[in-house]
MARGUMI-899464 format. One line per field, with one value per residue (C-alpha): x, y negated, z; residue in one letter; chain; residue number from 1. Coordinates in Angstrom, 1 decimal. Each point is the difference from the previous one (the first is absolute). Example, Ala and Ser with C-alpha at 12.3 -4.5 7.8 and 13.67 -1.06 7.14 Angstrom:
! MARGUMI-899464
xx: c(12.3;1.4)
yy: c(4.5;-3.4)
zz: c(7.8;-0.7)
code: c(A;S)
unit: c(A;A)
pos: c(1;2)
! end
This chain:
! MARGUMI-899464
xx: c(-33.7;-2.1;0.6;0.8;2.9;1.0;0.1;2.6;2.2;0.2;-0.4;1.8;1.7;2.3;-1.3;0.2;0.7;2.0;2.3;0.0;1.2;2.4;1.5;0.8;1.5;1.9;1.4;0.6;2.1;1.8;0.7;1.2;2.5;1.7;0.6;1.3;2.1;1.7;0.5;-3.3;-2.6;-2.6;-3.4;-2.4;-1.9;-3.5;1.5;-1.2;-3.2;0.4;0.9;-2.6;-2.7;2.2;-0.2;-4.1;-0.6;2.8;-2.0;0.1;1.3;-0.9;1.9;-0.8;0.7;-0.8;-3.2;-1.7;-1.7;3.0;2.1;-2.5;-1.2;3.5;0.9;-3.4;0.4;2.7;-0.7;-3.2;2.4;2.5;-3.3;-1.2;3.3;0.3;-3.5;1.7;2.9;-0.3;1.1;1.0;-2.5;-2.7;-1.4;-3.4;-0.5;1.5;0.0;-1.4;3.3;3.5;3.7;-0.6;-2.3;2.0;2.8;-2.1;-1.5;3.3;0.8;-3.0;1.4;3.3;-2.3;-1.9;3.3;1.0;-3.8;-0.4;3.8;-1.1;-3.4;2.4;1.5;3.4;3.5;1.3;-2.9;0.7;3.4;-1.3;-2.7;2.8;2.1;-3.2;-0.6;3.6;-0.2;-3.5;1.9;2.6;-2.1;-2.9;1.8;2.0;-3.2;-2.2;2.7;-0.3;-3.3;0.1;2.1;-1.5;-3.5;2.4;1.5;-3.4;-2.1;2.2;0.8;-2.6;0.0;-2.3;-0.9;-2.1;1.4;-2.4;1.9;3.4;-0.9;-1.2;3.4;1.5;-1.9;0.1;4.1;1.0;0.8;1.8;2.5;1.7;-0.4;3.4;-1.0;-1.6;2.7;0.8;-3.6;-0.2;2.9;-1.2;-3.1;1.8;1.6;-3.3;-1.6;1.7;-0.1;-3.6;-0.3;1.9;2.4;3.4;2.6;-2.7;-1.6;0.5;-3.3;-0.3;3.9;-1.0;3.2;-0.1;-3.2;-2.2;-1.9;-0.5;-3.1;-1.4;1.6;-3.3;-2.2;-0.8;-2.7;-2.1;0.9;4.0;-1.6;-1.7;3.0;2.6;-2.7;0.2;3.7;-0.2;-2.8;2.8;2.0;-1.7;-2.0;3.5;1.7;-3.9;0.2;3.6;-0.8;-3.4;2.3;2.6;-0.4;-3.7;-2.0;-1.7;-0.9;-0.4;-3.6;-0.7;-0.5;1.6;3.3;0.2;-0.1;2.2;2.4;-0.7;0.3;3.6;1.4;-1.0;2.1;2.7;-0.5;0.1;3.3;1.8;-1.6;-0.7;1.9;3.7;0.1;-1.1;2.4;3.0;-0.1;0.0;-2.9;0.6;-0.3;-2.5;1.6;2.0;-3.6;-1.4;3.7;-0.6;-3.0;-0.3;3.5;0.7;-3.9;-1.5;2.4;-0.2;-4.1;1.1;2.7;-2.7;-2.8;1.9;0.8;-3.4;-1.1;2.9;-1.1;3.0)
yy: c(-2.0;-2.1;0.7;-3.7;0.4;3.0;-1.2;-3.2;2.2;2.7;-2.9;-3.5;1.0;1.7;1.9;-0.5;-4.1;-0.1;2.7;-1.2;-3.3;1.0;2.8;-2.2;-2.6;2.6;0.9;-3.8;-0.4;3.0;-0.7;-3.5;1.4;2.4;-2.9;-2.5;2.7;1.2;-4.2;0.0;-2.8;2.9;-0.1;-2.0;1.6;0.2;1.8;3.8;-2.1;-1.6;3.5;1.7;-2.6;0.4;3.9;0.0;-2.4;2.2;2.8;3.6;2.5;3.7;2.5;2.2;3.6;-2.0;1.7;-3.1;0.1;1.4;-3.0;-2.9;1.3;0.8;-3.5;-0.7;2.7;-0.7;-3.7;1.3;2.3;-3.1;-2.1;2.7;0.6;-3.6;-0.5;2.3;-1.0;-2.6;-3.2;-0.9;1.6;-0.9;3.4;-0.5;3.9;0.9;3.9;0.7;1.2;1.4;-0.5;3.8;-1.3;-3.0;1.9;1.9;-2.9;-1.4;3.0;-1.0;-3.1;2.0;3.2;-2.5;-1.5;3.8;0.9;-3.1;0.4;3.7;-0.7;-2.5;2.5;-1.5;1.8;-2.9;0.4;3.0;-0.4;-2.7;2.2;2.9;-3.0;-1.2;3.4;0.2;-3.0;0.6;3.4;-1.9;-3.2;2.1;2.4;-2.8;-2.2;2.7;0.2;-2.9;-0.4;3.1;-1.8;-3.1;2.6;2.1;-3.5;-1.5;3.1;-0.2;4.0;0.4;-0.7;-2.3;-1.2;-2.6;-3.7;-1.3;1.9;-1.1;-3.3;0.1;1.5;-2.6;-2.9;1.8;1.0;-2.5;0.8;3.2;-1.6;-1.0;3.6;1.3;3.5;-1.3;-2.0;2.7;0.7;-3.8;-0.1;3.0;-1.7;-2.7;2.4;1.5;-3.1;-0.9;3.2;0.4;-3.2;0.8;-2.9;-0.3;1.9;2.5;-0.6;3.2;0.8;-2.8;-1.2;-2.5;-0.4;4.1;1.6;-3.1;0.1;3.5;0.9;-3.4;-0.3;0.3;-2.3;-3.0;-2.9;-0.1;4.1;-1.6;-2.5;2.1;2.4;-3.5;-1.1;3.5;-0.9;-3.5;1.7;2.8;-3.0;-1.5;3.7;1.6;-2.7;-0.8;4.0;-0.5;-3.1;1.3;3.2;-1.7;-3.3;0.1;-1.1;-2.5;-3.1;-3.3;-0.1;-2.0;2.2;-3.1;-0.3;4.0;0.3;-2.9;2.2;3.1;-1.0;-2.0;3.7;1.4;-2.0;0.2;3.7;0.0;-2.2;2.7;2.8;-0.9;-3.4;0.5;3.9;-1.7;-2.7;1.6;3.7;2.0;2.0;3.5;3.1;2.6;2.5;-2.5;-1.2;3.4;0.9;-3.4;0.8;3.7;-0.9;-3.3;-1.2;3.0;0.3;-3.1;0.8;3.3;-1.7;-2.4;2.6;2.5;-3.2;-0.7;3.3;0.8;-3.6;-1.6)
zz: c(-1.6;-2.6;-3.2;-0.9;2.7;-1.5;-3.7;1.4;1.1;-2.8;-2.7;1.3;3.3;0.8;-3.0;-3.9;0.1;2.8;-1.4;-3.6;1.1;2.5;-2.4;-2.4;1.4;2.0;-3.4;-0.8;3.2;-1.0;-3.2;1.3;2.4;-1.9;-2.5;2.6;1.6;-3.6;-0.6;-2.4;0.0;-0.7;-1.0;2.8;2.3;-1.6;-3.4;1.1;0.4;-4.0;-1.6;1.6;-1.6;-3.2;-0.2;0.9;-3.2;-2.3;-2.3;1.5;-2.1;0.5;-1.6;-2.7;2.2;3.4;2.0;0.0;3.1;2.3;-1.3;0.8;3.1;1.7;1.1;1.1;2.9;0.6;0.8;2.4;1.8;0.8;0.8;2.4;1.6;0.8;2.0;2.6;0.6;3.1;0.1;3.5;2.1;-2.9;-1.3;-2.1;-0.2;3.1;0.4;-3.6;-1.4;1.7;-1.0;-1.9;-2.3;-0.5;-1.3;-2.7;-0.7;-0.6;-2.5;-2.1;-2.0;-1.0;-1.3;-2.2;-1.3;-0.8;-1.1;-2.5;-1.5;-0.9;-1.2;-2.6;-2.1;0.4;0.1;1.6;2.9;0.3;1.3;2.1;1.1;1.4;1.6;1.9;1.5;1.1;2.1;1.2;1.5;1.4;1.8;1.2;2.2;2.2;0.1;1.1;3.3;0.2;0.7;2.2;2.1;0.3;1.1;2.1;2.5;-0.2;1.0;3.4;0.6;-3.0;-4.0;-1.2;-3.5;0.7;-1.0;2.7;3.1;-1.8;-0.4;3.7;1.3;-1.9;2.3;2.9;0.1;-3.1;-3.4;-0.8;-1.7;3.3;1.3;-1.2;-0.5;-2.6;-1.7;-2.4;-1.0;-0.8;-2.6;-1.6;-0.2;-1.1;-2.9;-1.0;-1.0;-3.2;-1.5;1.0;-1.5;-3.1;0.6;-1.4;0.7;0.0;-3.0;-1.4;-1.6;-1.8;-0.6;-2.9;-1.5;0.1;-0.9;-1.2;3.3;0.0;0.9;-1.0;-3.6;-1.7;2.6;-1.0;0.5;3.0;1.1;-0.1;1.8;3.2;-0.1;0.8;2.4;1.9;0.1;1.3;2.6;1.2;0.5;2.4;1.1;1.4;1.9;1.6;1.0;1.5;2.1;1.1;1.5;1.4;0.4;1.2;3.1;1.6;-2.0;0.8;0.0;-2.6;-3.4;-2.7;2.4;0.0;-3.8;-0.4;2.2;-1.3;-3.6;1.1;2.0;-3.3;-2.0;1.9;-0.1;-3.5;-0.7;2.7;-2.0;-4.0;-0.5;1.4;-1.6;-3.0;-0.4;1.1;-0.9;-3.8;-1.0;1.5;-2.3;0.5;1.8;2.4;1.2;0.5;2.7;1.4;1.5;0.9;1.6;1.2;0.4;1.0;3.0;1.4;0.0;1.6;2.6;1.4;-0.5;2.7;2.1;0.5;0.6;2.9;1.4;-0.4)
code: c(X;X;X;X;X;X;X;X;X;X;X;X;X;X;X;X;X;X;X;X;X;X;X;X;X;X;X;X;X;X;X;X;X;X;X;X;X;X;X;X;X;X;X;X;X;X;X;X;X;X;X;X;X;X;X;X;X;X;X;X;X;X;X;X;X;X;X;X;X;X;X;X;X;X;X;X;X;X;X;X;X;X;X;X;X;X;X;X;X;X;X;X;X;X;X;X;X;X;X;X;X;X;X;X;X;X;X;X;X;X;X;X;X;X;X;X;X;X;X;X;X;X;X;X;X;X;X;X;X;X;X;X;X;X;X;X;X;X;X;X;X;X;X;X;X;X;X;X;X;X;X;X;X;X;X;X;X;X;X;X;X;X;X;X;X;X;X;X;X;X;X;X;X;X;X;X;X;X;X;X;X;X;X;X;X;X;X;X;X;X;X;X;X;X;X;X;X;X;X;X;X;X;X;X;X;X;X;X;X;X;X;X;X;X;X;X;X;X;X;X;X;X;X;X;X;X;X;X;X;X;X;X;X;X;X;X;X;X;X;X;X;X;X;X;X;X;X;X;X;X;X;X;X;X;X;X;X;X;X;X;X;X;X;X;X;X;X;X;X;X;X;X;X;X;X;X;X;X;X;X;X;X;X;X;X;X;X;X;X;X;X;X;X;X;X;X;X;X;X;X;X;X;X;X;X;X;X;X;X;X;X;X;X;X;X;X)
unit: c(A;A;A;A;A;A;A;A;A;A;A;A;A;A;A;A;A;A;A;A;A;A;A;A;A;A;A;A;A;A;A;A;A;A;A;A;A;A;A;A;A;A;A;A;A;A;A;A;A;A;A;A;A;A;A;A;A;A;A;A;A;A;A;A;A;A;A;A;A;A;A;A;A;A;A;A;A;A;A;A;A;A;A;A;A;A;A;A;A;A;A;A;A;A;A;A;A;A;A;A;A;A;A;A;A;A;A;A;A;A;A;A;A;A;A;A;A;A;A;A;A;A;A;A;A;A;A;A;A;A;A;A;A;A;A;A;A;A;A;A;A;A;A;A;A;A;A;A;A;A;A;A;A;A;A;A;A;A;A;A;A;A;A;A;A;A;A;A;A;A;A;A;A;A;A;A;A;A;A;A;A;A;A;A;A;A;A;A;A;A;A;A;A;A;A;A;A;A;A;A;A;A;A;A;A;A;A;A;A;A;A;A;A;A;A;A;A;A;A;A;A;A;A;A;A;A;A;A;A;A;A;A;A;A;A;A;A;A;A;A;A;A;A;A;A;A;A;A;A;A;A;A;A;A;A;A;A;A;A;A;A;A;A;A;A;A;A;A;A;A;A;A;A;A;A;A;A;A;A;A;A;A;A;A;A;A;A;A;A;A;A;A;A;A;A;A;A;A;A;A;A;A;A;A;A;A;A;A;A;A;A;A;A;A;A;A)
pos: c(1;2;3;4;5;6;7;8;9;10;11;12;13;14;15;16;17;18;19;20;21;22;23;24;25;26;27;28;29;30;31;32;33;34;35;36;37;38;39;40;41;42;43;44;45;46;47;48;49;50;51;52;53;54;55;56;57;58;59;60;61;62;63;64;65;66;67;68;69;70;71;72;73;74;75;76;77;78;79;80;81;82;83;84;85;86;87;88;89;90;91;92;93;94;95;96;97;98;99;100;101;102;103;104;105;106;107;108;109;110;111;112;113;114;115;116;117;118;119;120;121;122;123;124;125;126;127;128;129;130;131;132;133;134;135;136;137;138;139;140;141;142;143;144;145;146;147;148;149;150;151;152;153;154;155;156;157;158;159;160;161;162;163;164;165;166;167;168;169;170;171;172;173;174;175;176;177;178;179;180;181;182;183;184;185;186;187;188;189;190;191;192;193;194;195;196;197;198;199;200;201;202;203;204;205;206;207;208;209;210;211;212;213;214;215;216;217;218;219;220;221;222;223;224;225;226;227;228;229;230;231;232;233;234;235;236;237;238;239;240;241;242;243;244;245;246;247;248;249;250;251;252;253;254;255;256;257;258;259;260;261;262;263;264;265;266;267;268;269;270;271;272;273;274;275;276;277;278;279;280;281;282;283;284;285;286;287;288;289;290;291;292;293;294;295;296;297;298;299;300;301;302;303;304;305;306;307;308;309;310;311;312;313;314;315;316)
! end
């Protein structure tokens, strides 16, 4: 592959542009949403876009007992990891790295962003991220156990008698027998899925590391400047990130042929995803308390990834 090919992809699509741009407005739409839907005019659309240019011009401020190094670089890899994970995840049947990275390393991949949130808030000094810090890990416990089912059952009906983790022979089942979303052993892995992503995400009512009105942000209390800046950008990027992993599993398969009409439907399946997922939870349900997230998903979430899981596997 020539390495001007290769820099287009990691650098303007569907790499580091692409997914700035996308993540943000992803934000702005649901931001807008949640407003209309709670009888708000909200702020437009482009506003993530706004504060994020506002926090890169604002003065960064280290403090005094932070390890200086830890706490700048933290959001950086963070950002790479959500950059990385997002130039393997096909669009359509459009895979620019096909068979360079499985759904296995997607999901630690995936765990990458929320270590740095943990890694950065401790390399602070702060009491207050430090209570963050222990919330984080408690929903990272809860999320990763029903996602990694999840994708064990996407491997296990796309493998056919096997299990595979490779994207490209579940995005080929997907053209070949249509989407999994209309297999309906797989109906319960999807609203799992469809559970996981705002808590992954971060996203009220599952907020619980940061909790603003809480904890001052928790982990980021002390960020500020352009580090705030990549660490709300890594949030806007997860917005768009998870529901892009949810319809590339289930909603998948054969495009159209024409790569702009497939993005355009892509990108409109994963807002849809999104307001199902992020949006409605948002706007009609209270923040949930720590220990009600953890039993709602080592309970209800992980077994619905275990119902659909032994589904699959019997060949129902």
């Amino acid at each position: 592959m020539a390495i001007l090919t290769i820099l287009f992809y990691i650098l303007i699509f569907p790499g580091l542009l692409f997914c700035v741009a996308v993540g943000l407005l992803f934000a702005g739409i649901d931001r807008k949403l949640v407003a209309r839907m709670q009888g708000r005019v909200g702020p437009p659309v482009t506003q993530p876009l706004y504060d994020f240019f506002k926090l890169i011009g604002k003065e960064t401020i280290i403090p005094a007992a932070a390890n200086k190094k830890v706490f700048l670089a933290a959001p950086v890899v963070g950002l790479v990891s959500l950059v990385t994970i997002a130039l393997f995840i096909p669009i359509k049947l459009f895979m620019p790295f096909n068979g360079m990275m499985d759904v296995v390393v997607i999901l630690y991949l995936l765990c990458i962003p929320s270590l740095c949130l943990i890694v950065g808030g401790a390399a602070s000094g702060s009491p207050f991220a430090g209570v963050g810090i222990s919330r984080e890990m408690v929903a990272i416990i809860a999320y990763e156990l029903p996602l990694a089912i999840i994708l064990l059952t996407a491997g296990k009906l796309a493998g056919l008698g096997e299990v595979t983790f490779s994207f490209a022979d579940i995005e080929l089942y997907q053209a070949y027998f249509g989407p999994n979303l209309l297999h309906w052993s797989m109906l319960p892995a999807a609203v799992a899925m469809l559970l996981v992503i705002p808590c992954e995400v971060g996203a009220h009512p599952f907020d619980i590391a940061e909790a603003e009105t809480e904890i001052c942000e928790g982990p980021l209390c002390e960020y500020s400047g352009r580090p705030l800046a990549v660490f709300k950008l890594n949030t806007a990027l997860k917005t768009f990130i998870m529901p892009a992993l949810f319809t590339a599993l289930f909603l998948g398969g054969m495009g159209t042929g024409m790569l702009w009409l497939d993005v355009l439907i892509f990108l409109a399946e994963c807002v849809a995803v999104m307001f199902v997922s992020m949006t409605l939870p948002h706007a009609i349900c209270a923040r949930l308390k720590v220990e009600q997230v953890f039993k709602f998903y080592w309970t209800i979430v992980t077994g619905l990834a275990i119902c659909s899981f032994v589904l699959v596997w019997l060949g129902v």
